[in-house]
N, C-alpha and C positions, 0 to 999 in steps of 0.2 A: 754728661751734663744733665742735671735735674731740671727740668721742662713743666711749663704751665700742662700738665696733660690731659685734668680736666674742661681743656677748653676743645678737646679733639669732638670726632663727629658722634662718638660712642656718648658721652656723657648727655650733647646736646639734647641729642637721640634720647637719652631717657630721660631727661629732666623736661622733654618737653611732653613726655607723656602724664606728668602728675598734673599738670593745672592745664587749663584753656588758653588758647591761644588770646592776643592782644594785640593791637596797633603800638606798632615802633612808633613812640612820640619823641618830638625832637630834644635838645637838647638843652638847655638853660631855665632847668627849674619844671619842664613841664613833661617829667615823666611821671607815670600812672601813679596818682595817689594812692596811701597807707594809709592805715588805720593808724592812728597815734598808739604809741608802743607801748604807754602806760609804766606800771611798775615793771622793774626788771625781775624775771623768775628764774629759776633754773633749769637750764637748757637754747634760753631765747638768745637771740643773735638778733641784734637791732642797732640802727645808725641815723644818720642824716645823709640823704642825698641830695645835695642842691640846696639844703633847708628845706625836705621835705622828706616823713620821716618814715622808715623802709625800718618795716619786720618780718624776718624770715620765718615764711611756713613749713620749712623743711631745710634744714641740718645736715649736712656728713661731715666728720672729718677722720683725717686718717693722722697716720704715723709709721713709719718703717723702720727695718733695723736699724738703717745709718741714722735715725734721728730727722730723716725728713718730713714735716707736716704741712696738711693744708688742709683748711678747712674752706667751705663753699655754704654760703645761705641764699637759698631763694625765694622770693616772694610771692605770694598767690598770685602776681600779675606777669609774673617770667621773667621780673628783674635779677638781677645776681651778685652777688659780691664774693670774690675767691682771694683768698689770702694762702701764701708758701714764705716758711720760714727751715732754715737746718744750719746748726742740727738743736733738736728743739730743749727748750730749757726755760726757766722762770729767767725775766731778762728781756732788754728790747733787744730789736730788729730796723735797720737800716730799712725801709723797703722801695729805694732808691732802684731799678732796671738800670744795670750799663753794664761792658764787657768783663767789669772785675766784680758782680755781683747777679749772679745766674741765680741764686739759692731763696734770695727772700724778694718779694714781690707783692702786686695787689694787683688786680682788674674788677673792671666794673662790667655787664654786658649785659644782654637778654638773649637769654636760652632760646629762644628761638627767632633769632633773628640772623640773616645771614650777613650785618654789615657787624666790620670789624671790632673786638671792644675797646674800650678806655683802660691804657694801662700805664704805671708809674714811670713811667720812660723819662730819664732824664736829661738827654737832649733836647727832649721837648716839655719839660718843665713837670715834668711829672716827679715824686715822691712822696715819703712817706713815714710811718713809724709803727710797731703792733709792739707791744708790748704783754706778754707772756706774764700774768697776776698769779697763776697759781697752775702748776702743773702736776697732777698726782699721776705718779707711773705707774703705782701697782694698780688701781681700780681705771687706767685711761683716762682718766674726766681731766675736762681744759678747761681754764677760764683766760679774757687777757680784755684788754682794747685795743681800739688803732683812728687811726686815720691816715688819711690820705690824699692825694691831687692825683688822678688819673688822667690823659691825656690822648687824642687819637688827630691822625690829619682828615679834616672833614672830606669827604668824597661824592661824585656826584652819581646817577644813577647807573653808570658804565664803568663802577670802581675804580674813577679817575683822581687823582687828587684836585681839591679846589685850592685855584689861587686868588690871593686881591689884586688889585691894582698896579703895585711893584713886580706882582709875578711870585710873593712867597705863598705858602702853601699855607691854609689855614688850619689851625690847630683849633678843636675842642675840649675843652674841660669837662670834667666831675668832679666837684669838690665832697667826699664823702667826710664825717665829722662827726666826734660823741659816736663812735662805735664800739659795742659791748657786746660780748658773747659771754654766756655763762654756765658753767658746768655741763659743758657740751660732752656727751659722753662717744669716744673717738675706738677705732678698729684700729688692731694693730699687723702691718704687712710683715711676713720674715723674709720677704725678699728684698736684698737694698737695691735702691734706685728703683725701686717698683717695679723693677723685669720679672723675666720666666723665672720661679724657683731653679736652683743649680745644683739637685739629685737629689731631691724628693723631702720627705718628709710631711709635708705640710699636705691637708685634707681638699683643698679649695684647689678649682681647677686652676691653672696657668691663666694671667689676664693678657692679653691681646695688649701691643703697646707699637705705637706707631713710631715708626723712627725717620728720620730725613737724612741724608752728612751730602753737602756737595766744594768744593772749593771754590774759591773767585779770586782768578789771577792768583792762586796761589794758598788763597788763604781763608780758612776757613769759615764758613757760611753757619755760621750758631744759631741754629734756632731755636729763640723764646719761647714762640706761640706755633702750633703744627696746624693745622683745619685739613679739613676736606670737605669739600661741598657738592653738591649735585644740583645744576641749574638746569632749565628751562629756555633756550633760546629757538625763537619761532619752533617748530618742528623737529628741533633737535633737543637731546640732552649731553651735557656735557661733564665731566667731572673736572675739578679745579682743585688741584692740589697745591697750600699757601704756607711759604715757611718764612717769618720774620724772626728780625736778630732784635735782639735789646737796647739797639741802636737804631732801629727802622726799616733797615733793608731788605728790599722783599724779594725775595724767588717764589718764581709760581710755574708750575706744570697743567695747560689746559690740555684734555685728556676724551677724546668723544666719548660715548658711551658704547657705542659698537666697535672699540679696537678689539683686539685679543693678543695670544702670546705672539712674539716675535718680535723683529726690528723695523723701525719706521721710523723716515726723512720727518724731521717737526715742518712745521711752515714757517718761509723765509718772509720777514719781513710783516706785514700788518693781516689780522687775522677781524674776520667776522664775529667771532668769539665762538664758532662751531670748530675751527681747525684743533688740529694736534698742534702746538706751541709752546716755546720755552718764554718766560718774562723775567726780566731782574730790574731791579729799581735799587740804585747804591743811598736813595734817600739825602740826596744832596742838593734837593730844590730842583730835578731836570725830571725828564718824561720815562716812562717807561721804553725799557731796552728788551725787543724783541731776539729769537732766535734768527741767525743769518751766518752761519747754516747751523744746523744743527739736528743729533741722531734721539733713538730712545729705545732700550727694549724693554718688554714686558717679558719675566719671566712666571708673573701670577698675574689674571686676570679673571676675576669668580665675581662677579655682581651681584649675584642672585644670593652668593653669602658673605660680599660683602669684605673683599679684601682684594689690593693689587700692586704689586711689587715690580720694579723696574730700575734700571741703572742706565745712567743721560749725560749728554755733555752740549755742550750748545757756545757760541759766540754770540753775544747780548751787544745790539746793533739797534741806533736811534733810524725806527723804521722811516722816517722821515728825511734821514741824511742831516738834519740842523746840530744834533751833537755829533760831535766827532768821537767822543767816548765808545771805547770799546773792552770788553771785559767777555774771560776766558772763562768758562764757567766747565770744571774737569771734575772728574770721581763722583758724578752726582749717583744717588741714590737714594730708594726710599719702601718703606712698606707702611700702607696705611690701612685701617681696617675702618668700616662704616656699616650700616642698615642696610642688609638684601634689600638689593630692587628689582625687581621683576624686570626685565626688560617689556618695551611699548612694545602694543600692537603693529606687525607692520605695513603701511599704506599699502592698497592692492593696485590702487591707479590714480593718480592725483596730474595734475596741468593746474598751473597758470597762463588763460586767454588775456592778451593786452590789460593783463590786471586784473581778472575776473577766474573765481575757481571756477574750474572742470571737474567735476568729480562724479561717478558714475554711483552715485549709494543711493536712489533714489528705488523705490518696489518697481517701476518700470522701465529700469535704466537696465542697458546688459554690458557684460564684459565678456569675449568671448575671445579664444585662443584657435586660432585655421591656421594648418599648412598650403601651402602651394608650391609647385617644382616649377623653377624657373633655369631654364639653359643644367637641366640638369642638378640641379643644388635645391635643396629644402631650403623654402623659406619659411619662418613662423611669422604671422598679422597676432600682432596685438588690438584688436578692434574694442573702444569704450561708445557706448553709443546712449545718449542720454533721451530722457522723453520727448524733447522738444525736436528731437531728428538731427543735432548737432553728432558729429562723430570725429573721432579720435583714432587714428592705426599709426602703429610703429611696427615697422617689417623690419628683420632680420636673417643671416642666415644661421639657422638654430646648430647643426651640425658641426658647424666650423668654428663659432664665436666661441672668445675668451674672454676672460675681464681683461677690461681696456679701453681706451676711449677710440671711436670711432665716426668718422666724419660722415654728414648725411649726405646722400647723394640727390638726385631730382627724379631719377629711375633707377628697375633693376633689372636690367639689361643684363648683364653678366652674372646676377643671381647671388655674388657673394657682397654687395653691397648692403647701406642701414640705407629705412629712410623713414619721413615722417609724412602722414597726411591729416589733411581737416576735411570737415565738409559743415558749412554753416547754415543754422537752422532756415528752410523754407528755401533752401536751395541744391541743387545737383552739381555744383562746379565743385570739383576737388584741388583743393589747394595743396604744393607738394614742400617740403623743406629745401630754400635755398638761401641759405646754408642753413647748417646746422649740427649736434653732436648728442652719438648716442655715446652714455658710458657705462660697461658693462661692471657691476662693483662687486659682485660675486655670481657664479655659473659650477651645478654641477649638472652633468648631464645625466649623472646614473639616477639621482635622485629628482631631476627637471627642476630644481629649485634655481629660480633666476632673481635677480635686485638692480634696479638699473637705475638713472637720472638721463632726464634727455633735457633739450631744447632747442627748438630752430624757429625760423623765420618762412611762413608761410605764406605761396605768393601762385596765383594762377598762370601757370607753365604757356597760356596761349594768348594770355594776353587781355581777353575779353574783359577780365574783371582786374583793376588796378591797383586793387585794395593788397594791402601788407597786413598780414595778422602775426601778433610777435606768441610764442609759444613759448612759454618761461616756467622752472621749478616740478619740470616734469618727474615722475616715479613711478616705477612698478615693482611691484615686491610678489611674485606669483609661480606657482606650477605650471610647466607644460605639459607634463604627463598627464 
């Protein structure tokens, strides 16, 4: 099936490096003004959007063996308009989106923006017409017009859909209009369907092409639009991989940043948006349908250049219990390719005090790593100890521990216990963890590389001092060697 493909992360990725970025303005007429388009010349690609009038500073279009094209204009403010037609010929085009018309289409969007585009969906009132004026095949050059209704469900800052008052979902418009492209001069692909060449010939390297296929209940999961994104939530990053059908229905796989290869449980039920989880939305007016239960492996995981591959199955379950809806989601797969990202820096010792960072980065703050033998067993002190005389230890026993989660004790008495302490500024009373849990999330001993997360509840063992200090969002990321 022939795919919106320049709307994946690859294109965003380079279309937002020719102009400067811009404020996503909302929607009803008050997106970034153009310069009036003036006469039409050859080459220009100019419209109405909203009744206000967008001309493109930059041009591609292609064509393939099988005759499929698309061409894309954007504007010096990051607006976009992407048109697909096949197989191409002098002649309109339906560009209607629904299950019996994958082939010809329009969207509207800003390249760099991560909320979803306006596209001709016709469930939800979207279409359209492009009309193909003059096609020359031997020299490539296009010329046509169009217009179109593009259409998206508005959503709120947590990618939720917004409803009104009845509870429907509310839909926004683009009305694009008086669209004219002219003697656009177009590349032509020898590979159909835009894949890998199929034994050789051609000079140009193989282009990277993202794929998705999963079933629901059966039946196939068409995806229109493919994305991949990489978000920002507190302290984490996440990757969000989004596939919609021409109908609306979404699958999404949220994906941390530090997985890798292998198999992993997604999370059951309602996620932070940091977890590993499967989403499906059948786009029927109800709430998003979480994984319960459901598996995932990677067998490519490369950040750093930007490609990761995995086969999934999941049971899409209203985390909430209020729908009863339930939906089998079997054969999923997918390979998507984006922009190396470095991976982040990682935290060497971080706390949350009753709400208040801890954090040792100050020029007279220390972090210091001591053993002690207790009842025979190595123990390692993680001790943070900050200017003002506040201190921080998380004991362990370094020889034995595994990744795993691990319950804090009050002492270590036996030596192969975890445990947490404080000691608060302008004082000598040590506060010890009860309760509490240390979680070891990777340990190699040859190399001393340790990652952990803790938290407990810290409370003076004799009594004297009454006081409860809550100990929250703990992290060490350090050598022992």
């Amino acid at each position: 099936m022939k795919k919106l493909q320049l709307l994946n992360w690859m294109l965003i990725a380079f279309l937002a490096l020719q102009f400067t970025s811009c404020t996503n303005e909302p929607l009803e007429g008050e997106f970034p003004q153009q310069d009036t388009s003036g006469e039409i010349v050859p080459g220009s690609f100019t419209a109405l959007v909203n009744d206000v009038a967008f001309t493109a500073a930059f041009t591609t279009a292609s064509v393939n063996v099988d005759g499929d094209f698309t061409i894309t204009g954007v504007s010096s403010n990051n607006t976009a308009i992407l048109l697909t037609a096949s197989p191409l010929a002098n002649g309109s085009y339906d560009l209607t989106l629904n299950p019996t018309n994958n082939d010809n289409g329009a969207s509207y969007f800003d390249v760099q923006s991560e909320t979803f585009p306006f596209l001709t969906l016709g469930d939800i009132g979207g279409g359209g017409t492009l009309t193909i004026t003059n096609y020359n095949e031997t020299d490539l050059i296009i010329s046509g017009t169009f217009n179109f209704i593009a259409a998206r469900a508005a959503l709120d800052a947590d990618g939720e859909p917004i409803t009104d008052a009845n509870g429907d979902v509310i839909i926004q418009n683009a009305s694009i209009t008086q669209g004219v492209f002219t003697d656009i001069q177009m590349t032509f692909d020898e590979n159909p369907g835009g894949g890998d060449p199929g034994g050789g010939g051609g000079s140009e390297d193989p282009v990277d092409v993202d794929q998705f296929f999963a079933l629901v209940n059966g039946q196939e999961h068409e995806d229109q639009v493919l994305t991949t994104t990489l978000n920002t939530v507190g302290n984490d990053m996440v990757f969000k991989v989004e596939a919609q059908t021409a109908t609306g229905s979404m699958m999404r796989i949220d994906i941390p940043f530090d997985m890798g290869i292998g198999t992993f449980d997604m999370e059951d039920g309602i996620s932070d948006g940091t977890k590993l989880i499967g989403i499906y939305n059948p786009n029927i007016g109800g709430e998003n349908l979480s994984s319960n239960p459901g598996s995932i492996t990677f067998t490519e995981f490369d950040t750093q250049n930007g490609v990761i591959a995995a086969s999934f199955s999941f049971t899409a379950r209203d985390p909430l219990g209020e729908d009863p809806s339930v939906y089998q989601v079997t054969q999923g797969s997918f390979i998507v390719y984006f922009e190396g990202t470095e991976p982040p820096a990682l935290m060497p010792f971080k706390a949350v005090i009753d709400g208040a960072d801890f954090e040792p980065s100050g020029v007279n703050d220390t972090l210091e790593i001591t053993d002690q033998e207790v009842n025979g067993m190595n123990v390692t002190f993680i001790t943070a100890t900050l200017e003002n005389g506040r201190t921080m230890k998380i004991g362990f026993p370094s020889d034995t521990i595994t990744p795993g989660v691990y319950p804090m004790s009050t002492d270590l008495e036996n030596g192969d216990q975890t445990i947490g302490l404080y000691t608060r500024e302008g004082s000598s009373i040590e506060f010890v963890s009860n309760p509490g849990v240390l979680t070891i999330e990777s340990y190699d001993q040859e190399t001393g590389d340790i990652s952990a997360t803790f938290l407990f509840t810290a409370v003076n063992p004799d009594g004297v001092d009454p006081t409860v200090i809550q100990i929250t969002e703990g992290v060490f990321n350090l050598n022992l060697l």
